[in-house]
C-alpha positions in Angstrom: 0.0 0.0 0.0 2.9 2.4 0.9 4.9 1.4 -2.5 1.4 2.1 -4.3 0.9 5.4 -2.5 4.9 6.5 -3.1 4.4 5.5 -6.6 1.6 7.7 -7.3 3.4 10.6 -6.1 6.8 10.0 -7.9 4.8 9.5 -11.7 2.2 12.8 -10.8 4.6 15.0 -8.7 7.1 15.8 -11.9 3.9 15.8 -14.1 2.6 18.8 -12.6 5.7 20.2 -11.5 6.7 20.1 -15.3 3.3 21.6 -16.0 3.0 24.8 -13.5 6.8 25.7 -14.3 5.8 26.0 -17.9 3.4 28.2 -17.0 6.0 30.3 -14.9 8.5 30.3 -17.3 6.3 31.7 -20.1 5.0 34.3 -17.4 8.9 35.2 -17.1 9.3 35.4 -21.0 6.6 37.8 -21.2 7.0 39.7 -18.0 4.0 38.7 -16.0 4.4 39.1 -12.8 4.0 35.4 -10.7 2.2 36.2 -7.5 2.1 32.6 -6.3 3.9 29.1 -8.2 2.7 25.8 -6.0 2.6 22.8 -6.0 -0.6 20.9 -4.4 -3.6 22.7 -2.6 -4.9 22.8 0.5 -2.7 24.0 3.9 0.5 25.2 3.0 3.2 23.6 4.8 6.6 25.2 3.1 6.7 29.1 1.5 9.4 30.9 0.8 9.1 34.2 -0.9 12.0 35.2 -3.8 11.4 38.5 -6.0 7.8 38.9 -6.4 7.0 35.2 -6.1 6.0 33.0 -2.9 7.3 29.6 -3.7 5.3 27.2 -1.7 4.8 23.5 -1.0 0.8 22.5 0.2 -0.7 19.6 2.1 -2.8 18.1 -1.2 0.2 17.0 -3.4 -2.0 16.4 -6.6 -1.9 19.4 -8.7 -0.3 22.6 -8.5 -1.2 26.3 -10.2 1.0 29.3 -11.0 -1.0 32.4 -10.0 -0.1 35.3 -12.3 -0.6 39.2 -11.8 -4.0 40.3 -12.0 -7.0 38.6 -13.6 -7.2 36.5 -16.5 -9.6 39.0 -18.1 -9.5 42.4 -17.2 -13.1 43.9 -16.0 -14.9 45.5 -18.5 -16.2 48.4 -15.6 -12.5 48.6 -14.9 -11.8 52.9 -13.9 -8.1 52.0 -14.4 -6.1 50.1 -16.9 -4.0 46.8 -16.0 -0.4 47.2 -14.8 2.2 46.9 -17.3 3.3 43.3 -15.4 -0.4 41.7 -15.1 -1.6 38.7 -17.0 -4.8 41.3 -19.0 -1.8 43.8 -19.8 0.1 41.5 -22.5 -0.6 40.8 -26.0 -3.4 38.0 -27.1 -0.2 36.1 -28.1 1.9 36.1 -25.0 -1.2 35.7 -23.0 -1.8 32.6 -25.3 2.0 31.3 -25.0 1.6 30.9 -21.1 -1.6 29.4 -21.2 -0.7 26.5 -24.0 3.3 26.6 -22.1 2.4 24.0 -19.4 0.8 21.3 -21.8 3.9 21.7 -24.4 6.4 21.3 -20.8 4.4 18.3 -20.6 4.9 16.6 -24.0 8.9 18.1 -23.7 9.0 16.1 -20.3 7.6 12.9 -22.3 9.9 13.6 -25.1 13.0 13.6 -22.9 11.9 10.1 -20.9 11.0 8.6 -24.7 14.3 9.5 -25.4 15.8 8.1 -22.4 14.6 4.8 -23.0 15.3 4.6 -26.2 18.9 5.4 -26.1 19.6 3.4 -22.6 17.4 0.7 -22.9 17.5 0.6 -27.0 14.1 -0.4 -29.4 12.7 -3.0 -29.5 13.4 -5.8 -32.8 10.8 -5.5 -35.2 11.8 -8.3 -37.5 10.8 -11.8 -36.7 13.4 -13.4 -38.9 16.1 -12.1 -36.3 14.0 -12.8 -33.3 14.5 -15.6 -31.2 11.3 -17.8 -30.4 11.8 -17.2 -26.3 8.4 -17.0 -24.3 7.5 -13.7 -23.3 3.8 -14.5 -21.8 1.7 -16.9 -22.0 -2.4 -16.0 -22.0 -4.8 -17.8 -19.6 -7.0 -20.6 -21.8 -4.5 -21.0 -24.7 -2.6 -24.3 -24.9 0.9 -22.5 -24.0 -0.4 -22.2 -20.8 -1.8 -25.8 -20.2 1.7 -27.2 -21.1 2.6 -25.0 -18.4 5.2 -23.0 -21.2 7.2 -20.9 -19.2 8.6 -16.6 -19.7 12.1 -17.7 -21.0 11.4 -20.7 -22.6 12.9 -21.3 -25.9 10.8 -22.9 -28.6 13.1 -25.2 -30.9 11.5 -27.6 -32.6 7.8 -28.0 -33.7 6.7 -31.8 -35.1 10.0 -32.7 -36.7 10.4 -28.6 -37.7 13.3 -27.0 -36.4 12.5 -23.7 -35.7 15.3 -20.8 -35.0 13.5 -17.6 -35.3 9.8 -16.3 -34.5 9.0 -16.1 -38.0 9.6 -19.8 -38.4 7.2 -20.5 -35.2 4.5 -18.1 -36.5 5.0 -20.6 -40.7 5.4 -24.0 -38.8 2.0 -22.8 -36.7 0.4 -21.9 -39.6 0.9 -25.5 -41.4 -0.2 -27.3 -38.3 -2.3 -30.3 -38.7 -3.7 -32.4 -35.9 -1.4 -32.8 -33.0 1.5 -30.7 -32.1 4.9 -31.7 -30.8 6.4 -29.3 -29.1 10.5 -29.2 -28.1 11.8 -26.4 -26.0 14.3 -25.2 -23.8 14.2 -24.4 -20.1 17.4 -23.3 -18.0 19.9 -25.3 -20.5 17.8 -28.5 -20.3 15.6 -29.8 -23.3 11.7 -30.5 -22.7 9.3 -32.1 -25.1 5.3 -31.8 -24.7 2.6 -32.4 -26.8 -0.8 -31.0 -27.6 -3.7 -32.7 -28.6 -5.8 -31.3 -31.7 -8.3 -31.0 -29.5 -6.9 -28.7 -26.9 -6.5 -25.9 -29.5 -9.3 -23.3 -29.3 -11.5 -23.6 -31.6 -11.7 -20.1 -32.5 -8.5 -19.7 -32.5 -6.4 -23.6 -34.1 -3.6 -22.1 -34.8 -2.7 -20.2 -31.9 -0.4 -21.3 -28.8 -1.2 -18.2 -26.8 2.2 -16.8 -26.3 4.0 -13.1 -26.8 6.9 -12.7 -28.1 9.8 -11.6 -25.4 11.4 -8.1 -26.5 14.9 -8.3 -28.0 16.9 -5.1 -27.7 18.7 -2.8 -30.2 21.0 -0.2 -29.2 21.2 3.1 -30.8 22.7 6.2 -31.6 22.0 9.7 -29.5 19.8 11.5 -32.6 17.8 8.6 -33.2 16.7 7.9 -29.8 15.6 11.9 -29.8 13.8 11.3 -33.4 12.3 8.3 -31.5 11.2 10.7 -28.7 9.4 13.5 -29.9 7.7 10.6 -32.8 6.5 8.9 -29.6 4.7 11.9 -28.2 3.4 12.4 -32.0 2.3 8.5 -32.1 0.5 8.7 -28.9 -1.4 11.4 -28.9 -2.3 11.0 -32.8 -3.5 7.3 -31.2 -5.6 8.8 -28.4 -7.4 11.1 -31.3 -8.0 8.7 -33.5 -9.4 6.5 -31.2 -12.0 9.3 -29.6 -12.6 10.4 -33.2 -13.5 6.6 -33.9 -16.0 6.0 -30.9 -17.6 9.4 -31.6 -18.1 8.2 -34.8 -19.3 4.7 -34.2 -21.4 6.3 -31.8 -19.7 4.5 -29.2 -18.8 5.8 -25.4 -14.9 6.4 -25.5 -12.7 4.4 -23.4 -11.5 6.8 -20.8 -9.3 6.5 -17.6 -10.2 8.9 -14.7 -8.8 9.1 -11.3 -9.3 5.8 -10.0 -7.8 3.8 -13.3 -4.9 6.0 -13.6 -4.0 5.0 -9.6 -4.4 1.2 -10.6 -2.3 1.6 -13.7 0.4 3.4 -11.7 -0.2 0.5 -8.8 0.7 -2.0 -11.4 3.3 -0.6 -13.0 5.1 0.2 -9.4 5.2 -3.5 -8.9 6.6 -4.3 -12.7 9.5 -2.8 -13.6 11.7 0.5 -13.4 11.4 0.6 -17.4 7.5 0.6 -17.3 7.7 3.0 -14.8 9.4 5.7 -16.4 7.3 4.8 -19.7 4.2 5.7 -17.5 5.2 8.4 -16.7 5.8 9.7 -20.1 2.5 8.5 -21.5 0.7 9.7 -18.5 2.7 12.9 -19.5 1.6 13.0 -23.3 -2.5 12.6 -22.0 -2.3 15.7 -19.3 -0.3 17.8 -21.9 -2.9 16.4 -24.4 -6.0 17.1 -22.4 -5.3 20.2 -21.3 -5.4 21.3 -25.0 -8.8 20.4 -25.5 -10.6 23.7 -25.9 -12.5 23.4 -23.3 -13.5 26.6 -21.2 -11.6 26.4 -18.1 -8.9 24.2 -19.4 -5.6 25.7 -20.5 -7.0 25.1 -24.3 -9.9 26.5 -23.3 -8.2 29.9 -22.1 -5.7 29.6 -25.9 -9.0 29.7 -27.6 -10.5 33.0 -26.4 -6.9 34.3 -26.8 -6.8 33.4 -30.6 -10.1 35.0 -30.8 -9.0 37.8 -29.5 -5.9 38.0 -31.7 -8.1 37.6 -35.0 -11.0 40.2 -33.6 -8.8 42.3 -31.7 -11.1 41.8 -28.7 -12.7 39.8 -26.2 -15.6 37.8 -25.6 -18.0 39.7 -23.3 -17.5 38.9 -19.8 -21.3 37.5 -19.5 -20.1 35.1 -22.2 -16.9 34.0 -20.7 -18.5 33.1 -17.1 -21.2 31.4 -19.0 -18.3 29.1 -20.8 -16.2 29.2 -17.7 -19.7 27.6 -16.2 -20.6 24.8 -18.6 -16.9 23.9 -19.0 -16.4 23.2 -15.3 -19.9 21.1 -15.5 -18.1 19.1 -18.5 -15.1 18.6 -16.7 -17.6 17.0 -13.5 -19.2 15.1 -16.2 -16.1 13.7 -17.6 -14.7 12.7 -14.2 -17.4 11.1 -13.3 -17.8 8.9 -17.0 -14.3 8.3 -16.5 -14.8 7.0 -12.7 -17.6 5.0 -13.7 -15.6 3.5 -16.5 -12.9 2.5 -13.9 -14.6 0.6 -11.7 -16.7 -1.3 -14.3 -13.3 -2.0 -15.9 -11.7 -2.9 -12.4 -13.8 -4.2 -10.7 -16.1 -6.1 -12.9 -13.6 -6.7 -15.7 -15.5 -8.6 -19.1 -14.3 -11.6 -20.2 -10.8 -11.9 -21.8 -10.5 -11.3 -25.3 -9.6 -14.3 -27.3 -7.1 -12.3 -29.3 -3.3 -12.4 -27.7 -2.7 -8.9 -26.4 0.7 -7.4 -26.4 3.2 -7.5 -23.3 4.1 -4.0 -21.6 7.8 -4.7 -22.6 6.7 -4.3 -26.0 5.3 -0.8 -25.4 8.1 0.3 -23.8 10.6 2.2 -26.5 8.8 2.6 -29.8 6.0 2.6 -31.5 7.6 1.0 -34.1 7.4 -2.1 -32.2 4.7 -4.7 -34.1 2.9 -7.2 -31.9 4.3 -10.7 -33.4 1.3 -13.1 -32.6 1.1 -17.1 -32.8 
């Protein structure tokens, strides 16, 4: 419980501290004046004041805000003008640079882990001709499993086919008739099992139920930063597509709120340090991501009334803008509570497994280039 609770401050506490310091540091750029830069709500427990700006640390460490000079809008019955250092005093596009600043911190935070991962862990192999056949995971009802096949196994022969790569698994698979043979190797020593026609799933004859296990490539500094800034590209082009797809199937989009994002982070804290940093970046990619929708009282929200302001040369009525301000903060409740309601049906009363193989986290990990070799 303690690891689970440590995790989920170590992947959200650089999120948002990444985040808010965008913010500041576009507020510095354009000389607005910071009034507050903290991280978490609630009771403040550490403050110290530097310049114009009260650093502090608060007793709610989810979240953070950088408060800038003066209001967001300036009041239309104003008497007097905004300072030359409040937020309403700046030009449409420096008011619209901080706003958007935090999300692009985010994706530059993701960019740099991406990177990190590529270059120390390397990519992934992509082609199954070089690819040993070595067990990553076997899935629950599949005949891998039955034969009790084993992470680390390695496949050799099938019938009287010798198989050295995952490409010949997936051919000698494909040309399977009746029973199987199967000849592997576990911790040096050589095991031979076989399964019965019938124990194949019907659905599925020509599947063992196993994932491949990822084989590394090392490489150079520039293409691990290529790889990077592609994986924030892939995943966020992924996330769009897929909304775009329910909305257009007319479907409810799969979305994780609060509660999944804590079980994803508890599962990965028990995994491994690579998964962890990867969530971290993804989880990166969806705030920076989010917070671009142009929703009213999101940061996308705020660019949006700033780019109309930039084409009109003014801005929205103030009647209008609490009016948005209004009916985005009930979509945001709305969301949150979708998103919750998803979790725990997912969580808690999970549908049956899919009979298709599903990809390993390992195989996430560096690239998208990464293809899902099934058998």
């Amino acid at each position: 419980m303690l690891l689970s609770i440590l995790a989920v401050l170590v992947v959200l506490s650089p999120i948002v501290i990444v985040h808010e310091f965008g913010h500041f540091l576009a507020c510095r750029l354009t000389g607005i004046r910071v009034n507050e830069f903290s991280f978490g709500f609630g009771k403040i427990l550490w403050h110290k004041k530097s310049g114009d700006t009260d650093y502090q640390i608060r007793a709610i460490p989810f979240g953070g805000f950088v408060e800038p000079a003066g209001p967001m809008f300036h009041p239309e019955n104003a008497t007097e003008p905004p300072k030359p250092y409040e937020f309403a005093a700046k030009k449409w596009y420096a008011k619209f640079f901080m706003v958007v600043n935090g999300a692009l911190f985010n994706y530059l935070l993701a960019a740099v882990l991406f990177m990190g991962l590529a270059y120390f862990k390397g990519v992934p192999q992509t082609d199954p001709t070089r690819l040993s056949a070595t067990v990553g995971e076997t899935v629950t009802g599949y005949p891998a499993e039955k034969i009790d096949l084993q992470p680390g196994d390695v496949i050799v022969k099938l019938n009287d086919k010798d198989i050295h790569n995952w490409q010949e698994l997936n051919d000698a698979l494909a040309a399977r008739e009746g029973d199987l043979t199967i000849t592997f190797l576990r911790d040096g020593q050589t095991q031979t099992k076989i399964i019965k026609d019938n124990e194949f799933n019907a659905d599925k004859p020509k599947v063992l139920g196993i994932t491949v296990q990822p084989e590394y490539e090392d490489v150079g500094v520039w293409r691990a930063v290529g790889l990077g800034f592609y994986q924030c590209y892939y995943w966020t082009a992924l996330s769009l597509t897929s909304l775009a797809h329910s909305f257009k199937q007319k479907k409810a989009p799969e979305l994780a709120g609060p509660i999944g994002i804590v079980n994803v982070i508890h599962k990965a804290a028990h995994r491994n340090i690579v998964d962890f940093i990867f969530l971290i970046a993804l989880l990166s990619v969806a705030v920076g991501m989010f917070n671009l929708f142009p929703i009213p009282i999101l940061d996308g929200g705020y660019a949006l009334v700033y780019l109309w302001e930039g084409l009109t040369h003014k801005l929205p009525t103030e009647k209008t803008l609490n009016i948005a301000v209004n009916c985005g903060l009930y979509l945001l409740i709305l969301l949150v509570v979708y998103a919750s309601y998803s979790d725990i049906k997912r969580i808690f009363f999970p549908a049956k497994p899919a009979a298709a193989v599903t990809q390993t986290a390992d195989e996430k990990t560096s690239s998208p280039e990464v293809k899902n070799v099934q058998d």
